[in-house]
N, C-alpha and C positions, 0 to 999 in steps of 0.2 A: 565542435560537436562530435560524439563517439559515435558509432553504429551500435545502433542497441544491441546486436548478438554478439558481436566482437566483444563488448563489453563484460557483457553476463559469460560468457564462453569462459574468459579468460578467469575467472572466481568460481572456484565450486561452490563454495556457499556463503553467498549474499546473504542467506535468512532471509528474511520475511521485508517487500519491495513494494512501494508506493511510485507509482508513475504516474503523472497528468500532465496534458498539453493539449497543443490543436495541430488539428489534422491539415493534411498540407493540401486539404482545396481552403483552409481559412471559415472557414464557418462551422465545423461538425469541434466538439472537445472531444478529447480520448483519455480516457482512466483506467489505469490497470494498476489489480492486487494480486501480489501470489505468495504464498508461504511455501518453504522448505524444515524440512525436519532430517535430526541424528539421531534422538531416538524412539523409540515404539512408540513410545505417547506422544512426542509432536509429529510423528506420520499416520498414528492414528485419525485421520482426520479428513473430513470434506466440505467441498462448499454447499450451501443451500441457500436459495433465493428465496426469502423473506417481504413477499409487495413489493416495491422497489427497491431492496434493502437488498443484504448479502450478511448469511450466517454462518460460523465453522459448527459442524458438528461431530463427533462422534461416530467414529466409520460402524468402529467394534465397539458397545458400549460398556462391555463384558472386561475391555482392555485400556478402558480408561481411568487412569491412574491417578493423576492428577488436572481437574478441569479448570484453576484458577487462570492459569496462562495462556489456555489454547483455546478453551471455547467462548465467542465474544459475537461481536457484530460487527466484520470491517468495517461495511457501508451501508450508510442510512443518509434518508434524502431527508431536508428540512425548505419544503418549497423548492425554489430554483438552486436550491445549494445541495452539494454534493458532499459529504465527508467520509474520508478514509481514512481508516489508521489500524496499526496491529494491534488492538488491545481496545479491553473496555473504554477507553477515553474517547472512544467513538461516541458513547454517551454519555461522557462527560460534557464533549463539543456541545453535541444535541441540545441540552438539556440547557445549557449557561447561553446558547445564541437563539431558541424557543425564548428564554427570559428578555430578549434583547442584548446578551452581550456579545462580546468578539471572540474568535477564533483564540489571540492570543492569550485573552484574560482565563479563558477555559483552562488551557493547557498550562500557565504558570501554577495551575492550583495541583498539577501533576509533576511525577517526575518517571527515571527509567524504570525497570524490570525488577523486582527485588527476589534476583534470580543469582545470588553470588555464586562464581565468581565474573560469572558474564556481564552482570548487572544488563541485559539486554536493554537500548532504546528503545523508546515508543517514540513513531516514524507516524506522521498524520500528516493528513493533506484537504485543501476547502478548493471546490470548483464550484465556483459562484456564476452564473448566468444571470445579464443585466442589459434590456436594453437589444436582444438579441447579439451580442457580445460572449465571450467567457474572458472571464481571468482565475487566477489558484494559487495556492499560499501552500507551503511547504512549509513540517517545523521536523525536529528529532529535538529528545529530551537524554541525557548521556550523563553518565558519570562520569564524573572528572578525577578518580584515582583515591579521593579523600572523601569519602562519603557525602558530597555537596554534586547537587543536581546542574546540570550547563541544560540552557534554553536557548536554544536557535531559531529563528524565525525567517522567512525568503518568502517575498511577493514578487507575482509575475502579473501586473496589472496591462501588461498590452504583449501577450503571447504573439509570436512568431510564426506561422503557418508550415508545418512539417516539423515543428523543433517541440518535445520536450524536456520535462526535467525529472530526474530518475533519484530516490531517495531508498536506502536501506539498511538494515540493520547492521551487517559486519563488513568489513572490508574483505574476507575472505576466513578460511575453518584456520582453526588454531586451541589451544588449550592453554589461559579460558582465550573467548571469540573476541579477535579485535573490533571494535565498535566502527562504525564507519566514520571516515575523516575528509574533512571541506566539509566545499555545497553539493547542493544536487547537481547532476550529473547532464549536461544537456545533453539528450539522444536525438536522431533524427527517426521521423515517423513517416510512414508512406504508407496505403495501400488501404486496401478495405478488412475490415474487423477480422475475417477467417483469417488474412496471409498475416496480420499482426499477432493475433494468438497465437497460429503454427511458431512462426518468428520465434516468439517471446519462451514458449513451451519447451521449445526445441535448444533454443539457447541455455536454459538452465537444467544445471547438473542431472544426469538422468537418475545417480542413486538419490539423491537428496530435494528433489522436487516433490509435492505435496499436492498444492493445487495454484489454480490460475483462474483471476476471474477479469474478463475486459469488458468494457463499453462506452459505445459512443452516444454520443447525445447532441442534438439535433437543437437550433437556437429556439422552435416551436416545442419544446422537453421533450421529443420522440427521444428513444434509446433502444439501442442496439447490443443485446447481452450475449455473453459464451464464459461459459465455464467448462475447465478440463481439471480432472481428479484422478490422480496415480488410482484410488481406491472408487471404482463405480463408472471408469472414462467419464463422458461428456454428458 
């Protein structure tokens, strides 16, 4: 299990990071999304809370250049399920598990970023609450070098109490951005919601950090939100 800052410290640019677990009294789940950006239009950007939901938008709208990639909906709630992801496939999930389907069958009908020469992943994640339980599904969608889409999938049906699992876009900055490689990443969690975001905020790259959004959720669906934004603070 890595320390999540050691981790993030050691990569100036992860890109844009999907975390979910349980918190280490064992009953509360924890989820965190943050994006980073290189240039003016992907730092152009901020978080906004949407209902229970999480929207990027447009810091300067005067300086938004192109919106296809950057303004989307990380997270939106579907009952006791929780979905996250970099990119519109957030309502893609929505939309295919509203109908009755699964998490996987959504995202095979996707693939990465068609953002060459990065080809950037799309990095989603499902926190399902059952039973006053959590469990969470991890996927990344990545180019495999030859124009053909790789689909990965990782279920955590009986989470660990202080351990998650940390998924993200690059393995680190490069020209173009190396795609991230494995599984997710098991971090260990501790503490209550402020000393985790400071944590999490404070660990990634200070030019290239963007925004951070964390929360906890309670087995009765209370939740517990923070968001910090290079553009607007908290």
């Amino acid at each position: 299990m890595y320390s999540l800052e050691n981790y993030l410290q050691e990569r100036r640019y992860p890109g844009r990071g999907v975390l979910l677990g349980l918190h280490e009294d064992g009953i509360r789940a924890v989820a965190a999304y943050f994006i980073m950006g290189r240039s003016e239009n992907s730092r152009n950007r901020i978080f906004i809370t949407e209902g229970d939901g999480l929207r990027t938008e447009a810091f300067d709208p005067a300086k938004c250049s192109d919106p296809s990639l950057i303004i989307y909906a990380p997270v939106r709630m579907l009952g006791n399920r929780m979905i996250v992801s970099n990119g519109d496939q957030t309502d893609t999930v929505y939309d295919v598990m509203q109908q009755g389907g699964s998490f996987a069958q959504a995202l095979r009908s996707r693939c990465y970023e068609p953002d060459a020469p990065n080809y950037t992943p799309r990095i989603s994640g499902l926190l399902e609450r059952q039973e006053g339980a959590f469990r969470y599904q991890l996927s990344i969608l990545k180019h495999d070098g030859h124009a053909h889409c790789l689909r990965f999938f990782y279920e955590y049906a009986q989470p660990q109490p202080g351990c998650g699992h940390l998924i993200h876009t690059y393995e680190d900055d490069g020209k173009p951005l190396p795609a991230f490689c494995g599984e997710p990443r098991a971090v260990a969690l501790a503490g209550e919601i402020d000393l985790l975001t400071e944590r999490l905020w404070s660990a990634l790259d200070a030019e290239n950090r963007v925004s951070l959004f964390v929360r906890y959720l309670s087995p009765d669906g209370r939740m517990e939100n923070r968001i910090i934004n290079r553009n607007g603070g908290r």
